[in-house]
C-alpha positions in Angstrom: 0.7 -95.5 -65.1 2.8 -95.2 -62.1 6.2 -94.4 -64.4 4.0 -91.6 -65.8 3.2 -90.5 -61.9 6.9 -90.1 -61.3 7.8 -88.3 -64.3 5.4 -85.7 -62.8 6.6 -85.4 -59.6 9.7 -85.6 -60.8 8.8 -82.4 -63.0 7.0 -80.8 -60.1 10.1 -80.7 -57.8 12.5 -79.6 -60.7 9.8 -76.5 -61.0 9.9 -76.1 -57.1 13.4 -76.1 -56.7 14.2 -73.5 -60.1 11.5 -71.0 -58.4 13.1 -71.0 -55.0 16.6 -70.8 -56.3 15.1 -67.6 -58.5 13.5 -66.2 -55.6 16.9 -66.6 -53.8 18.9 -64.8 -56.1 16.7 -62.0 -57.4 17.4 -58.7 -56.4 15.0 -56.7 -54.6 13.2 -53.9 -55.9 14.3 -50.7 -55.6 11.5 -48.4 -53.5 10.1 -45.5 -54.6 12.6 -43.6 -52.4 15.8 -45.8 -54.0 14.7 -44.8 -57.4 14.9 -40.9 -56.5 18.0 -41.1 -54.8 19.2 -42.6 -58.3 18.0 -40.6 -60.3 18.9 -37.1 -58.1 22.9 -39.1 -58.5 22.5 -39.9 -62.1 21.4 -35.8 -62.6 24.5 -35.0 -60.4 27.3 -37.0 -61.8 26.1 -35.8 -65.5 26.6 -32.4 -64.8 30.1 -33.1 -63.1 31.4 -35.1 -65.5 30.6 -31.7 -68.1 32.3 -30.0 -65.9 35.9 -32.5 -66.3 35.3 -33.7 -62.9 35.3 -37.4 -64.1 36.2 -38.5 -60.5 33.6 -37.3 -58.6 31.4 -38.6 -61.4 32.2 -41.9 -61.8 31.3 -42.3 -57.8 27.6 -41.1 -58.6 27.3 -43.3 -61.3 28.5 -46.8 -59.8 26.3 -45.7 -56.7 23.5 -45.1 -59.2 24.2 -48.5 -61.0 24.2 -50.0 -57.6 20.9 -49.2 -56.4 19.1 -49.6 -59.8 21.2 -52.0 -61.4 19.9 -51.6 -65.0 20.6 -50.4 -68.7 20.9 -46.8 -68.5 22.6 -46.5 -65.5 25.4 -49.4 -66.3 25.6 -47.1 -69.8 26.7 -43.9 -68.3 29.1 -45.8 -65.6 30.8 -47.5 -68.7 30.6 -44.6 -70.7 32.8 -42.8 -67.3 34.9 -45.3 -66.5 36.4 -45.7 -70.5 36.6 -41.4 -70.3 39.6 -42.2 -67.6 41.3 -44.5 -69.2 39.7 -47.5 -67.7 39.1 -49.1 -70.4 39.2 -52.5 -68.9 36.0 -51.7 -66.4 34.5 -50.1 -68.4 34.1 -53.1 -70.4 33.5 -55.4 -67.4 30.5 -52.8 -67.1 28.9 -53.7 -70.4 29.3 -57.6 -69.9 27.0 -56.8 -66.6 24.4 -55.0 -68.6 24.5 -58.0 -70.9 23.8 -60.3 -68.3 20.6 -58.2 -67.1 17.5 -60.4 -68.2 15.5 -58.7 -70.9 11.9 -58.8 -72.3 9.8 -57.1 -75.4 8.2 -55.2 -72.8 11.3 -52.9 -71.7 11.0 -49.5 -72.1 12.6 -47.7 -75.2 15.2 -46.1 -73.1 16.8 -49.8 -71.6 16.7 -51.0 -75.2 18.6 -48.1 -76.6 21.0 -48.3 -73.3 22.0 -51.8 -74.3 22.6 -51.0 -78.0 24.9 -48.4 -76.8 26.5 -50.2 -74.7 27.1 -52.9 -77.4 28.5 -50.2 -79.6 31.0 -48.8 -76.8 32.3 -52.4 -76.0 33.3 -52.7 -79.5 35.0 -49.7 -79.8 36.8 -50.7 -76.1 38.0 -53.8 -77.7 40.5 -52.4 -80.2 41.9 -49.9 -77.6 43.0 -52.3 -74.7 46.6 -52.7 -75.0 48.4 -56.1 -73.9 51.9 -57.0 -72.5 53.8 -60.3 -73.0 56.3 -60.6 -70.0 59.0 -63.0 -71.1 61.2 -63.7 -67.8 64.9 -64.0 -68.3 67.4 -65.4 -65.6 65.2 -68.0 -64.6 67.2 -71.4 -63.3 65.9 -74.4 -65.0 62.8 -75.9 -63.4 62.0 -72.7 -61.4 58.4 -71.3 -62.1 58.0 -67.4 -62.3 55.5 -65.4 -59.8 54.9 -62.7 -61.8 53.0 -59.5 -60.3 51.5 -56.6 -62.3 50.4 -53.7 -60.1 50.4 -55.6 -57.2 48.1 -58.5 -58.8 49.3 -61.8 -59.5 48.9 -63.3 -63.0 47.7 -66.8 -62.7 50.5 -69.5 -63.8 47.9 -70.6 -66.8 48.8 -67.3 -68.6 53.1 -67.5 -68.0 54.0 -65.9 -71.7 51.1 -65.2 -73.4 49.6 -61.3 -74.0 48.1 -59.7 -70.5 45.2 -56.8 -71.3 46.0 -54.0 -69.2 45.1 -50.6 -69.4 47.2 -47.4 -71.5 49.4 -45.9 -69.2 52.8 -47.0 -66.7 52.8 -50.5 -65.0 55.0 -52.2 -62.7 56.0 -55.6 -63.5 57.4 -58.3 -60.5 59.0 -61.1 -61.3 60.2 -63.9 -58.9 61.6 -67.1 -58.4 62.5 -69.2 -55.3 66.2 -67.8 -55.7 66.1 -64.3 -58.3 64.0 -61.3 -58.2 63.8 -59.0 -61.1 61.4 -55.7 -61.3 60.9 -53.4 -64.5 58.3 -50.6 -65.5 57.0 -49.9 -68.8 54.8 -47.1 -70.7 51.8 -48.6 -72.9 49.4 -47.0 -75.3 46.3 -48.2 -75.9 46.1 -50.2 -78.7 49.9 -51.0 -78.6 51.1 -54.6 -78.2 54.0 -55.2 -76.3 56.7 -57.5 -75.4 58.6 -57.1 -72.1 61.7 -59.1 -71.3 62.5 -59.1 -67.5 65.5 -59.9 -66.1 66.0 -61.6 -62.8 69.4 -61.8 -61.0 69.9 -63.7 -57.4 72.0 -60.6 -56.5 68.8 -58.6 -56.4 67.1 -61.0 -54.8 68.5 -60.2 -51.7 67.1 -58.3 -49.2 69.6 -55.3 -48.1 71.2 -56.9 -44.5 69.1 -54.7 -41.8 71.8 -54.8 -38.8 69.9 -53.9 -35.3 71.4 -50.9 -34.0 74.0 -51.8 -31.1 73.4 -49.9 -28.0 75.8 -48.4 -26.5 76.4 -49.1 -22.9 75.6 -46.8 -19.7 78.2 -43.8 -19.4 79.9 -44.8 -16.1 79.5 -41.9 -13.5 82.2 -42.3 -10.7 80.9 -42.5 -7.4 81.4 -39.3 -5.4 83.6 -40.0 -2.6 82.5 -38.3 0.1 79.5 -35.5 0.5 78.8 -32.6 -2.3 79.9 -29.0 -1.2 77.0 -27.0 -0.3 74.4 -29.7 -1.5 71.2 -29.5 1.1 69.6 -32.6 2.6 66.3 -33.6 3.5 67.0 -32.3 6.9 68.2 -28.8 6.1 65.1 -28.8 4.4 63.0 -29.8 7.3 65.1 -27.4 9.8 64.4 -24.3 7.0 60.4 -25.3 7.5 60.0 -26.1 11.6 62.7 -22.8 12.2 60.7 -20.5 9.7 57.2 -21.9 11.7 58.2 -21.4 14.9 59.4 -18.0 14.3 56.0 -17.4 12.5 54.3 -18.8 15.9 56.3 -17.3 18.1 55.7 -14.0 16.3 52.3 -13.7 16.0 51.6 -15.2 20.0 54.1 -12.8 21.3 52.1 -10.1 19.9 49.0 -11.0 20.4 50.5 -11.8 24.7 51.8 -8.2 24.7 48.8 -6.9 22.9 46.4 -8.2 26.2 49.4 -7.3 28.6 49.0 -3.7 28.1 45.5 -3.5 27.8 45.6 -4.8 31.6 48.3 -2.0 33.2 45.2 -0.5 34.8 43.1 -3.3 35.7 46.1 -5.8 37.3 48.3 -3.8 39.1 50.9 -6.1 41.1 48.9 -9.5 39.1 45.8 -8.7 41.1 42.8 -8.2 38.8 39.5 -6.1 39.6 37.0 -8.1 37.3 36.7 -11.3 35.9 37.1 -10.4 32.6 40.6 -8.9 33.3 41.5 -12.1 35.1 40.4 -14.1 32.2 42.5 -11.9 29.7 45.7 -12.2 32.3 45.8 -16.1 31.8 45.3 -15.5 28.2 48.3 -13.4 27.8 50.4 -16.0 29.8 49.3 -18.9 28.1 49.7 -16.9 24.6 53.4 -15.6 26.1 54.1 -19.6 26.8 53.4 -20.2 23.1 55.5 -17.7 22.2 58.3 -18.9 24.0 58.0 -22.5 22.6 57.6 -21.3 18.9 60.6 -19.1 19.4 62.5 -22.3 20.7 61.7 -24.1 17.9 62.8 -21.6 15.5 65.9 -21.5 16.9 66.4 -25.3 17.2 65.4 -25.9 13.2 67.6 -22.9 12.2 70.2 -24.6 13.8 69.7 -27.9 12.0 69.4 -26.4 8.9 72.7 -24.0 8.9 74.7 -27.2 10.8 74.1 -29.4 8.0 74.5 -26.9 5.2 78.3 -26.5 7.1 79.3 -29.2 9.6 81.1 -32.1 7.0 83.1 -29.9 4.5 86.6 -29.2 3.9 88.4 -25.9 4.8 88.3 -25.5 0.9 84.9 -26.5 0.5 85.6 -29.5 -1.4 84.1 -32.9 -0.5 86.7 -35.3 -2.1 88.9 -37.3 0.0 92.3 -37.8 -0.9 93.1 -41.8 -3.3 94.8 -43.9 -0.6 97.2 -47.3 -2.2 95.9 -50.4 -2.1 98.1 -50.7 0.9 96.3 -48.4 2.5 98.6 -45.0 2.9 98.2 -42.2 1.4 100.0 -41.4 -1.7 103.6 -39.6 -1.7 103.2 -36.2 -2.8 105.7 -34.2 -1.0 104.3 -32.1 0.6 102.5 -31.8 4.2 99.3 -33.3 4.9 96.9 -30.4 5.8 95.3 -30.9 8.7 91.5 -30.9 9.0 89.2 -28.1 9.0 88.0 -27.2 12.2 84.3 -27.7 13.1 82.3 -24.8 12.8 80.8 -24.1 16.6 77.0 -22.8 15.9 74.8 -21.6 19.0 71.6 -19.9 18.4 70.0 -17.6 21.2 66.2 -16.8 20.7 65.2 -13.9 22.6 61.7 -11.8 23.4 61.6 -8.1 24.9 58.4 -5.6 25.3 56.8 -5.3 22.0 60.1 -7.0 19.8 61.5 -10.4 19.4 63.9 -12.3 17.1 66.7 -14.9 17.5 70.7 -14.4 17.9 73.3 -16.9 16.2 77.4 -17.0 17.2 79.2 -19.0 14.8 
């Protein structure tokens, strides 16, 4: 009695765990809004692939076959994918649609889809050509990696026929000391043996050398200061001189602008009103300014043309002559030339009724 109580429980659980593994895996069902979008692709990639665009096809139909995941959509992928030459797909389509569960209650058009689909695979099987890649070279007890297109055959397969599709494939082949490549043209349908060679001369990788960089150009330190090259301070002279004169300027003018407006109301600096008194000190404090802005005019211009001359050569070349280790200068015959005399540089601002400016003596 109790063995017969286990064997039902026993039963039970087995039932328990196959209905929540099934629930796991089952796909969900496509809404109502899946099953247009399917069929609007299906409609699309129909009337491309009429058209010769097989390409743009085949993308509607394995989104199709992705959403719906049944008969007629796998049929018309298939039927796409062996149209271009993927013959090899198209029959890894079909073996899907095999593995779709089935019942007497499909509808016509999933029954007739998997018929098809049987028919097509047959006529796929007798198209798909094979290679046999025999490696030659090889040193004794050295296994082949062999790579077609970029995938790797497995080792179980070394030597025996490899279904590819019709067309040009590139074939890899290498050892822990020889490489060897070699391309070949199929048909479909055709059977063929390719012998590859490996060599440990092509094995190795063309030396890549690191380009050697060649070292700084040496620039010879100038020996003494650049003819005619400005400084920071000529710079700075050039901008207080052309200030000040702008200053200077415009106070001046603005101190004789008052000044003559008061010739009738201070005679002999003796003003009638207050607002003539007021305008007097005005026109002296403005004349003041004047004076100062001139100054510094003067005072930058001369900075800036002293440093533009005062250093150079008679020549105006700033190289001084190679002296010997010992010190003198070298023997060339003829005189040393004495030095350039300073240049002497005296600037003179200077203010008169209505004008002023500034005056240089070099």
């Amino acid at each position: 009695m109790m063995g017969s109580r286990r064997g039902a429980r026993l039963v039970l659980a087995a039932a328990a765990l196959g209905a929540f593994l099934a629930s796991g895996t089952a796909r969900a069902e496509p809404t109502a809004a899946d099953r247009e979008t399917a069929r609007s692709l299906m409609q699309e990639a129909r009337e491309l692939r009429e058209k010769g665009h097989t390409g743009d096809a085949l993308k509607r139909f394995k989104a199709a076959d992705d959403i719906m995941h049944v008969p007629t959509t796998g049929l018309e992928l298939a039927r796409t994918q062996a149209a271009m030459g993927l013959l090899l797909e198209a029959r890894d389509t079909i073996a899907n649609i095999r593995k779709l569960p089935s019942s007497p209650s499909d509808p016509e058009p999933f029954k007739d889809a998997r018929a098809k689909a049987e028919e097509l695979d047959t006529s796929l099987e007798a198209k798909i050509p094979a290679l046999t890649i025999v490696v030659q070279g090889a040193a004794d007890g050295e296994t082949p990696t062999i790579v077609v297109d970029g995938a790797q055959l497995p080792a179980a397969v070394t030597g025996l026929p490899r279904r590819v599709n019709a067309g040009r494939h590139l074939i890899v082949v290498r050892t822990p000391t020889a490489h060897g490549e070699q391309t070949v043209e199929v048909k479909e349908g055709e059977q063929k043996e390719v012998q590859v060679k490996v060599s440990k001369a092509a094995d190795q990788p063309p030396t890549q050398t690191e380009p050697s960089t060649p070292p700084p150009a040496e620039h010879p330190e100038p020996s003494g200061p650049t003819s005619h090259s400005p400084t920071v301070v000529t710079f700075v002279g050039i901008g207080v001189g052309g200030a000040g004169l702008i200053t200077g300027s415009i106070t001046g003018l603005l101190s004789m602008s008052k000044t003559s407006s008061l010739k009738t109301e201070c005679l002999q600096k003796r003003c009638t009103t207050t607002t003539a008194l007021n305008d007097y000190h005005s026109a002296g404090t403005l004349a003041t300014i004047s004076d100062i802005g001139f100054i510094a005019a003067g005072v930058g211009a001369a900075v800036a043309v002293a440093t533009l001359i005062i250093g150079h050569d008679a020549s105006g070349g700033a190289t001084t002559p190679e002296t010997h280790p010992s010190g003198d200068a070298p023997a060339t015959g003829e005189p040393e030339s004495s030095p350039a005399p300073q240049s002497q540089l005296r600037v003179i601002p200077w203010v008169g009724l209505g004008s002023a400016g500034i005056a240089g003596v070099f």
